[in-house]
C-alpha positions as a LaTeX table, in Angstrom:
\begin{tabular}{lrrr}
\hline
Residue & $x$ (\AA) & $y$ (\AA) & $z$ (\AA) \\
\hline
Unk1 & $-14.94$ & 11.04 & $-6.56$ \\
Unk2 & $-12.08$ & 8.30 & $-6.33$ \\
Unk3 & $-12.98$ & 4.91 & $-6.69$ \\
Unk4 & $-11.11$ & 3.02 & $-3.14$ \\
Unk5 & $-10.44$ & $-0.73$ & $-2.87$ \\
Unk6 & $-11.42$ & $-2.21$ & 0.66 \\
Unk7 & $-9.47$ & $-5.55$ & 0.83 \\
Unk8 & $-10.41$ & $-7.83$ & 3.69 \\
Unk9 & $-7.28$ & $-10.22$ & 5.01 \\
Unk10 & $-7.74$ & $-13.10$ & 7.03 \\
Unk11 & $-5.06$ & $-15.77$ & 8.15 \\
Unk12 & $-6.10$ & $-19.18$ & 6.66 \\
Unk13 & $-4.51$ & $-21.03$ & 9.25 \\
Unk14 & $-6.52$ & $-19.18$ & 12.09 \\
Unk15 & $-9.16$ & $-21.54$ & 13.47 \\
Unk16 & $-12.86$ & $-21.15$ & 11.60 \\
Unk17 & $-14.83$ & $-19.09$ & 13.62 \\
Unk18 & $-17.90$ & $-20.87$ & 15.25 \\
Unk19 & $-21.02$ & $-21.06$ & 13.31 \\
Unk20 & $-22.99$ & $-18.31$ & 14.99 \\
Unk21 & $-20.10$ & $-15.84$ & 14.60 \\
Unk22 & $-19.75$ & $-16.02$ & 10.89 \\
Unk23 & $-23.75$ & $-16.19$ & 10.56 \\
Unk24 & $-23.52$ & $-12.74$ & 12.96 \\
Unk25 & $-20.45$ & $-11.28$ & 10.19 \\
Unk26 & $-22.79$ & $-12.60$ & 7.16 \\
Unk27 & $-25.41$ & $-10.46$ & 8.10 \\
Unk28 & $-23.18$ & $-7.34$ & 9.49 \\
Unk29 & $-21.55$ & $-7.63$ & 6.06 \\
Unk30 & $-25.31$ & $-7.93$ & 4.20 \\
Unk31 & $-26.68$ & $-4.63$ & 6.23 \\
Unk32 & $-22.71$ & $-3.05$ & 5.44 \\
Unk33 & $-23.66$ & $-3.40$ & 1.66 \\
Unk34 & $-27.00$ & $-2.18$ & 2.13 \\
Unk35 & $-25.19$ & 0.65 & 3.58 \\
Unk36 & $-23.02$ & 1.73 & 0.90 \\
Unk37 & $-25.69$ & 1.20 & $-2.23$ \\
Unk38 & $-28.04$ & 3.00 & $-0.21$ \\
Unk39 & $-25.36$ & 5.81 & $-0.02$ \\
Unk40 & $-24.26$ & 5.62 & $-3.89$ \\
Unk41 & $-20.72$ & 4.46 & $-2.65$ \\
Unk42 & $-21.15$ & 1.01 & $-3.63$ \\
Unk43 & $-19.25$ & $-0.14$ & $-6.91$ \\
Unk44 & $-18.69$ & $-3.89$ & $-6.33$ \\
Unk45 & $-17.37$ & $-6.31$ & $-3.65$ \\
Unk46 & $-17.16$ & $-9.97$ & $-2.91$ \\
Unk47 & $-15.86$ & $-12.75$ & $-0.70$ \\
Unk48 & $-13.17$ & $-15.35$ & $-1.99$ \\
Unk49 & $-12.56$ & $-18.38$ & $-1.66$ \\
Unk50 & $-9.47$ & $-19.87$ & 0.23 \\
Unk51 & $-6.14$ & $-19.08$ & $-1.41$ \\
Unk52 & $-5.01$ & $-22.54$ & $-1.64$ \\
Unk53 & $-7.24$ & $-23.08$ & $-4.44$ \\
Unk54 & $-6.00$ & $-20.00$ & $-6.17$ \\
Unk55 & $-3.87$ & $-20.17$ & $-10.07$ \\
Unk56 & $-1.44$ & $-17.71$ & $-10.69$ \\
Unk57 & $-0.51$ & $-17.27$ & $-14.48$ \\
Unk58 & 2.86 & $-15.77$ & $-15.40$ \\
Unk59 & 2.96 & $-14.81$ & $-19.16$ \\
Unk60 & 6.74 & $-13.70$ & $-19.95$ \\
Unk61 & 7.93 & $-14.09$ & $-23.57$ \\
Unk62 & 5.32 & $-15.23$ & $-25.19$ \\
Unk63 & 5.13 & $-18.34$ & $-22.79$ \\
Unk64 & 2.37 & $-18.97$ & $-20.41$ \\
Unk65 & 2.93 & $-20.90$ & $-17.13$ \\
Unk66 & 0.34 & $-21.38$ & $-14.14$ \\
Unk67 & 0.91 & $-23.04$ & $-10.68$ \\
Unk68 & $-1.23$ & $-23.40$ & $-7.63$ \\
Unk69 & $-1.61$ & $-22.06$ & $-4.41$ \\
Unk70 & $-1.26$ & $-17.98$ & $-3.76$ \\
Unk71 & 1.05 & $-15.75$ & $-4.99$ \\
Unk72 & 1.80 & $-14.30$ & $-1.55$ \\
Unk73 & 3.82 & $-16.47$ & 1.11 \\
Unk74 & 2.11 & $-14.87$ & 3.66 \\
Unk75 & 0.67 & $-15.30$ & 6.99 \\
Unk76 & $-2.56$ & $-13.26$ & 5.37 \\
Unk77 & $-4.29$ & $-13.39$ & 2.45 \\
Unk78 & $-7.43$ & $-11.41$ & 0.55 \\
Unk79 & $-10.42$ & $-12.95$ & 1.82 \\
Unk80 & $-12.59$ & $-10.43$ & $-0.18$ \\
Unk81 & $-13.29$ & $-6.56$ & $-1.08$ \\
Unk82 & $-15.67$ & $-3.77$ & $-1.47$ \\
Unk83 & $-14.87$ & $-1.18$ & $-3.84$ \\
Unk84 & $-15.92$ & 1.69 & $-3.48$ \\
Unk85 & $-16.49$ & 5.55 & $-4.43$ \\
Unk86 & $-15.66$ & 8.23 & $-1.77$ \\
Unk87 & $-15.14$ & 11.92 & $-1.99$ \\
Unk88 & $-11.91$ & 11.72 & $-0.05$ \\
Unk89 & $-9.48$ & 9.51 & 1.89 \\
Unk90 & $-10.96$ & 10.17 & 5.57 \\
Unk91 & $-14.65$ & 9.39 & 4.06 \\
Unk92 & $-13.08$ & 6.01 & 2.87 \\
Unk93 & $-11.23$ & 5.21 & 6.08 \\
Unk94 & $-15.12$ & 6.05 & 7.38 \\
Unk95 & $-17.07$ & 3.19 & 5.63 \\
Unk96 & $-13.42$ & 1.21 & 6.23 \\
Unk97 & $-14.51$ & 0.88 & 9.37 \\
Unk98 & $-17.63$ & 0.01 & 9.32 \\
Unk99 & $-16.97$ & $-2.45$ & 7.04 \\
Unk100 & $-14.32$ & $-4.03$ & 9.62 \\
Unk101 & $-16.89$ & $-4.00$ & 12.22 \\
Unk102 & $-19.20$ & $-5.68$ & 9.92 \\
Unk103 & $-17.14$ & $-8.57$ & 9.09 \\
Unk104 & $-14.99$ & $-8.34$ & 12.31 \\
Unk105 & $-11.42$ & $-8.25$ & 10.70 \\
Unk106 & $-9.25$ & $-5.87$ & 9.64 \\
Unk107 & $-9.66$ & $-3.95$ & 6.09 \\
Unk108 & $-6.99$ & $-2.05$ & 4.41 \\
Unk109 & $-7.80$ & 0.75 & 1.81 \\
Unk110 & $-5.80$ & 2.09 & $-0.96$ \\
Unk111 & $-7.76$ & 4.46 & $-3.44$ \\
Unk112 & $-6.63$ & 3.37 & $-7.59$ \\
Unk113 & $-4.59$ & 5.16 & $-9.24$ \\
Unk114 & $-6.11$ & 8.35 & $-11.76$ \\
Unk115 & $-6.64$ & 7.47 & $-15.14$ \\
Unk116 & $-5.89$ & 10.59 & $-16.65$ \\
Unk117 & $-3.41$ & 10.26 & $-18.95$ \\
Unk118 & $-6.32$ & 8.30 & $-21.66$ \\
\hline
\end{tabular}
């Protein structure tokens, strides 16, 4: 089995959705969950918070510096991630999109590289 990371992306300038709609995508996303643990394809996932309150830490010889904000200039940013076991890529592509339905946005998957070579 390969282990597959969902990532959710969002736009954190798009307008919040209203109240009811993210309490609807809370519990999609709850019943989602239930979902994969109940199918043994659950290995961990979790929401973020915004990116403007991220740190990124750049360590290059031997000297540490952090700054604010994302790493990414982009128009979209992680909002959170499952990841997940699967037997293949179509079976991950499968709970992909039930996991976009669940939380109404779009999900990308990329499966992690082998670890082999250990």
């Amino acid at each position: 089995m390969t282990h597959y990371l969902l990532a959710v992306h969002h736009s954190p300038d798009a307008p919040p959705p209203p109240p009811e709609q993210m309490q609807t995508a809370f519990r999609q996303v709850d019943a989602f969950n239930s979902e994969l643990k109940a199918a043994g394809a659950w290995v961990f996932g979790g929401g973020l918070h915004p990116p403007d309150i991220a740190t990124v830490v750049r360590a290059t010889d031997g000297e540490t510096i952090t700054t604010d904000g994302p790493f990414a200039e982009t128009k979209e940013q992680l909002g959170g991630f499952w990841i997940i076991t699967a037997p293949d890529l179509d079976a991950a592509l499968a709970w992909a999109a039930k996991g976009s339905a669940a939380c109404m946005g779009p999900v990308e998957v990329r499966p992690f590289q082998d670890d082999t070579e250990s």
